[in-house]
Each structure stands twice: as C-alpha cells, then as structure tokens.
C-alpha positions in Angstrom: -38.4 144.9 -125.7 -37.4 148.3 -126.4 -37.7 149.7 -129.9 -35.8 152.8 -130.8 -38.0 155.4 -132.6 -37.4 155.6 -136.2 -35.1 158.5 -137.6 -36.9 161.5 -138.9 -37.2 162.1 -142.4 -38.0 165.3 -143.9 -40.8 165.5 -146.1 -41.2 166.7 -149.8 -42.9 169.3 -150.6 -45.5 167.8 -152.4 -46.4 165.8 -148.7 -46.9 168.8 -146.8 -49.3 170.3 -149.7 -51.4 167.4 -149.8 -51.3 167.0 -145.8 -52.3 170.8 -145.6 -55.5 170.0 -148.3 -56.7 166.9 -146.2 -56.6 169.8 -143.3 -58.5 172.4 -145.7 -55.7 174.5 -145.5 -54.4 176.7 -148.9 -51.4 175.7 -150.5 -49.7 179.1 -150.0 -49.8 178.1 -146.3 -48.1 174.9 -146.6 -45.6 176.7 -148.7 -44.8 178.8 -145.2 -44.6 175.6 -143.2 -42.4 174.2 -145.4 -40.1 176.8 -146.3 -39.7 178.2 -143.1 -38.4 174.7 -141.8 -36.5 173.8 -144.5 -34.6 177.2 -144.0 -33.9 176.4 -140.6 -32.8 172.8 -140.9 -36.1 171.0 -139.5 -35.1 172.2 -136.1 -38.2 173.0 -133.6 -37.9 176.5 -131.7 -34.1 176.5 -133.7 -32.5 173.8 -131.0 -34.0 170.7 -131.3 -34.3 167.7 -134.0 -38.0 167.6 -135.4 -39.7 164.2 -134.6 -42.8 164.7 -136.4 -43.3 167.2 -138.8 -47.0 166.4 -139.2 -47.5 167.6 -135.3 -45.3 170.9 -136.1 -48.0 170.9 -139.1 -50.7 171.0 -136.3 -49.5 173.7 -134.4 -48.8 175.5 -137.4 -52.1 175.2 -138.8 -53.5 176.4 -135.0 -50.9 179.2 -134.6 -51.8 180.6 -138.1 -55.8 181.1 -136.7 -54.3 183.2 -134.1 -52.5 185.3 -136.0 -54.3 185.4 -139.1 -56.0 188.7 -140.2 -53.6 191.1 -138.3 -55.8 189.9 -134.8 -54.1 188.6 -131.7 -55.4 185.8 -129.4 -58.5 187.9 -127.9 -59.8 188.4 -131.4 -59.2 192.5 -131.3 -57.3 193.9 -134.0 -53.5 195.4 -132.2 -53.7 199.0 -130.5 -52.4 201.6 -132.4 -48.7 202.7 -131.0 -48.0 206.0 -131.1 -44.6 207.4 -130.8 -43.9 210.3 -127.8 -41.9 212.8 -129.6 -40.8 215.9 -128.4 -39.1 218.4 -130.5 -37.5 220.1 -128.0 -34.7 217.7 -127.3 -31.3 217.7 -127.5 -28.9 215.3 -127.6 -26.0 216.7 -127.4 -23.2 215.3 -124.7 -23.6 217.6 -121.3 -19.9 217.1 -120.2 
C-alpha cells in the first residue's frame, strides 16, 4: 500500500538552533539558514517545495565550510582582480 509523504512543515526557529547545536554549529549560523528560507518561502534553489528542511540544514552546514573564511573549494584564498583601465578613452558616439 502506498503512503503519501506527509506535508512539510516549516520549522520554528528555536528547532533549527537546537538542530544546528546537536551539529556543533553557532547560533548566528542557524539564524542564516533560517532566515534566508523563511525570506524565500521554504522553496529550494527558489522553485521547488522544501521536503526536509533538516537535509537543506546538511548542505547548509557543508556549503558554509566551503565558503567560510573568504576561501573557495581548493582552500586558496580568491585572486585579486584588478581592473584594466586606460585613461585614454573616449566614449563619445563616432557617427
């Protein structure tokens, strides 16, 4: 017999803090989480219903290592960018 899967419920804040503790993760980060979805309607990548916020949790919690401390995923702080600027444009029409 098939079971549908049960409708998903958002969570209070207070859940997502105390999940992000059992994950020895600061509270400030499972403010993010749960801001951040609450602002977009508990939608995953903006389109479709959440099923399980404590898996978006996961990934959160694993995307934030990536990120964290300005690094990206090979561990090397970003490349500086430096803007080519001439001053000896012009940019005025040529008709």
């Amino acid at each position: 017999m098939f079971y549908p899967a049960p409708k998903f419920q958002k969570p209070q804040i207070h859940e997502v803090k105390m999940y992000f503790a059992e994950k020895d993760q600061p509270s400030e980060e499972a403010e993010k989480f749960f801001n951040h979805y609450e602002s977009n309607g508990w939608l995953v990548g903006g389109k479709a219903e959440m099923k399980n916020w404590q898996a978006a949790a996961r990934n959160w919690i694993l995307n934030t290592k990536k990120f964290s401390a300005g690094f990206h995923a090979n561990n090397r702080p970003p490349e500086p960018r430096h803007l080519n600027a001439s001053t000896g444009k012009s940019y005025l029409n040529k008709l």
